[in-house]
C-alpha positions, 0 to 999 in steps of 0.5 A, a space after each residue: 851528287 847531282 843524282 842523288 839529289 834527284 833521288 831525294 826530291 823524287 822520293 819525298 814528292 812521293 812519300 808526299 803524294 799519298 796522304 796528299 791524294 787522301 786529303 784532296 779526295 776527303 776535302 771533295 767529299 767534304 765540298 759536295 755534300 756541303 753544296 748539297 746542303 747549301 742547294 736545299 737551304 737555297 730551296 727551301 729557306 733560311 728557316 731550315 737552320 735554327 736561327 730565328 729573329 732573336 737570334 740572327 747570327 749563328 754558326 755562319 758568321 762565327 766560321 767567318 771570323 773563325 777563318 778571317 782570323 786565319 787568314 790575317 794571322 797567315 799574310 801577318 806571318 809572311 810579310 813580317 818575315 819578309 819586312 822584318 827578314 826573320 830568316 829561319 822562318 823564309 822557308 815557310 813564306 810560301 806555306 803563310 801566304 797559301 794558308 791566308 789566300 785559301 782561308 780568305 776564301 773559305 771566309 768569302 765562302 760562308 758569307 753567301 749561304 748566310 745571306 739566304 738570298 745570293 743575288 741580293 749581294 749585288 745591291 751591295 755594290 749597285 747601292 752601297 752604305 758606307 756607314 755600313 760595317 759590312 760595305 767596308 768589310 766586303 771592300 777589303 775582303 775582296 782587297 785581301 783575296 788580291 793581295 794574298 794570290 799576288 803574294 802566293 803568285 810573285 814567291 813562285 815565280 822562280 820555280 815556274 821560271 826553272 820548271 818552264 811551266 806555271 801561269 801567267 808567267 810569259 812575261 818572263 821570258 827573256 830573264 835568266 834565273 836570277 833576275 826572276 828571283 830578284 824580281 820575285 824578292 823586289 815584288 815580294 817584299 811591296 807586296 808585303 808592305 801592303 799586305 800587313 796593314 791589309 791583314 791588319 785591317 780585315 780583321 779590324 773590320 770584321 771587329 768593329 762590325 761586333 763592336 759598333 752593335 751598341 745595343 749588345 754588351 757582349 760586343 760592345 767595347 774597344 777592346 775587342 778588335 786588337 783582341 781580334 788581332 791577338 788571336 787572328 796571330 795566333 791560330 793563323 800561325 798555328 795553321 801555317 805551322 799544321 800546314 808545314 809539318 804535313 809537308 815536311 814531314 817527321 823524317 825532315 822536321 829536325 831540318 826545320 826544328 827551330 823554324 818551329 820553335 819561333 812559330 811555336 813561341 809566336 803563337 804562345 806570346 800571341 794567346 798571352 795578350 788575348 788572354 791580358 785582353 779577356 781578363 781587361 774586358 771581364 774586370 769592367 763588364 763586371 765592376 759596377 754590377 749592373 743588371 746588364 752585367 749580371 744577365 751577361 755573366 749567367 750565360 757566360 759562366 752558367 748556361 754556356 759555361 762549358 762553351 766558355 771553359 773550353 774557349 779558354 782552357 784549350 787555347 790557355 793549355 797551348 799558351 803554357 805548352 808551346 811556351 814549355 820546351 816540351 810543347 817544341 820538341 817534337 813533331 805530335 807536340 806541336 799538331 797537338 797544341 795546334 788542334 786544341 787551339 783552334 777547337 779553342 778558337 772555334 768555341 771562342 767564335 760562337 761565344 761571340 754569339 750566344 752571350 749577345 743574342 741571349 742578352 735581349 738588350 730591350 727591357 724594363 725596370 719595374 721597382 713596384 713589382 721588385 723587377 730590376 730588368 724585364 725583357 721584351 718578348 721578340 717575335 720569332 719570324 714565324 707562325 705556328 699552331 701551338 708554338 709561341 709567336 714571342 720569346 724573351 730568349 732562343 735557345 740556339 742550336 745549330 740544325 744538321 744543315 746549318 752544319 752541312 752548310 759550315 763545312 763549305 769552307 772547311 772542304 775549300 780550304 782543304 782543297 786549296 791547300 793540298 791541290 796547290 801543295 799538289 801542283 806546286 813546291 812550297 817548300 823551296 830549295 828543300 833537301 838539296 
């Protein structure tokens, strides 16, 4: 019996190894070009992206909370299960608590190249400003990063200790099994009752520095950081749930089909507030039909409809499928629902910024002339022959380096997740 358990582990660790090979070789690919691009913008400037004074967050800081919102959704699944003992879904704390860590550094990751000018960062630390969002944010970024390694750390400890390897893993020897594993259990769950008002917070951070820019419509309202959260929940979840299908794999995934099931209705219950927040946030932009207002909503269902439709109609479309009982049933089902959301999500992030940064927020009204609401020209940063110096808006699109550049945590993210599913069990006790 004991060989044939054997067996079936080293058959599926091999089965496992192939398309782990494929995506480890694919996220160094994706890494080395993405530091490439990120050399030559180091070289040559922040001019060599698209963005300009009118239009100073682009693609960089929409990947930034596109992956904060991961990360937090991922530590909200593991501590919740942990604090809340969901056993059906215990086998995937593992899978949670690596997706948060990996993406919390895919997160810190592209912060740097939007900065422009790295060194400076230590000026944040040298000489903070506490009224400063940013501070605040940078403060429980690095506070996450601590939290989710400890929780990755403290689950694996029992393998190591059975296994005899891992690292900084010395102090316990001398204990059987079983009081590792108790200790594993004990740490896990402080770990996790610290972790979720953590997750909780970084993500509320990272709202409230949109929320606090007063001069900005788009951005300025309470609703926005639980809308944050409610969508952070989702596509964190989401991403656990890709993760843990690649490694269970179709030949097992009936073994863990109503694990599935929960994360499936966790995401769609998720979607339903956001959209409950969506709908809130467009009924008082548009109830008393200020000029503002009026400007706001022509980017939003007219110039960057088709950006808008697909942040809505791809996150709506998993909504309703993953609550169906069709959307459950099987392995592509739930891979599919899952892609579309975060395209989904993706788009909702960069309509974070061309609504705002397209909405000059300094105008005047001039009656005599029949103007409600003229808007000042802003200078673009730049000087060139036969080029405007002013413009009263920028038609953002992001340049192919900027796009190089954005890959950067895409590829770390990659290659945390499948060198660690490599090295390490995450699926613990499976199949015996």
């Amino acid at each position: 019996m004991k060989t044939e358990v054997i067996s079936s582990e080293v058959s599926f660790k091999t089965q496992e190894s192939k398309p782990l090979n494929r995506v480890l070789g694919g996220s160094i690919v994706v890494l080395i070009v993405a530091l490439f691009a990120w050399i030559y913008q180091l070289s040559q400037g922040l001019i060599v992206t698209n963005m300009r004074n009118p239009f100073s967050w682009g693609l960089y800081i929409a990947t930034f909370a596109f992956f904060v919102g991961i990360a937090a959704g991922g530590l909200i699944i593991s501590s919740s299960v942990y604090l809340f003992n969901i056993e059906k879904l215990k086998p995937f704390t593992r899978i949670a608590s690596l997706s948060a860590f990996a993406s919390i550094l895919g997160a810190g990751a592209i912060v740097l190249p939007d900065m422009g000018r790295v060194d400076r960062i230590l000026n944040m630390f040298i000489h903070p400003n506490f009224r400063s969002p940013l501070v605040w944010d940078v403060t429980v970024i690095m506070a996450y990063m601590i939290v989710t390694f400890l929780s990755v750390y403290v689950q694996l400890l029992p393998d190591w200790k059975k296994e005899n390897r891992g690292f900084l893993n010395g102090w316990t020897k001398g204990r059987t099994d079983e009081e590792v594993l108790a200790l594993s259990k004990k740490w896990s769950k402080i770990v996790s009752l610290i972790g979720l008002p953590i997750a909780v917070l970084i993500h509320t951070v990272t709202a409230l520095i949109f929320a606090t820019q007063a001069s900005r419509a788009w951005w300025n309202t309470a609703i926005l950081p639980p809308d944050f959260i409610s969508v952070a929940v989702a596509s964190g979840t989401a991403l656990v749930m890709l993760i843990a299908l690649f490694v269970v794999g179709k030949e097992h995934f009936e073994e863990y089909h109503a694990a599935f099931k929960i994360l499936a209705t966790i995401v769609a219950s998720a979607l339903v507030v956001h959209f409950f927040f969506v709908a809130v946030d467009l009924l008082i932009h548009g109830w008393w039909g200020k000029p503002e207002t009026k400007e706001l909503f022509s980017l939003i269902f007219g110039c960057y409809g088709l950006v808008y439709a697909t942040e809505l109609l791809l996150p709506g479309f998993t909504m309703i499928y993953f609550f169906s009982a069709k959307g459950k049933r099987s392995f592509s089902s739930l891979i599919l629902g899952s892609i579309l959301l975060f395209i989904g999500v993706f788009a909702h992030r960069m309509m974070l910024m061309f609504p705002a940064f397209n909405s000059i927020s300094l105008t005047l009204s001039l009656p005599a002339a029949g103007i409600e609401s003229w808007s000042y020209p802003i200078s673009v940063g730049q000087l060139r022959e036969g080029m405007p110096s002013f413009v009263t808006s920028w038609s953002y699109v992001p340049s192919f380096i900027e796009c190089m550049v954005a890959l950067l945590p895409f590829g770390l993210v990659t290659f945390v997740v499948s060198f660690a599913l490599k090295l390490y069990s995450f699926l613990p006790e499976k199949h015996e």
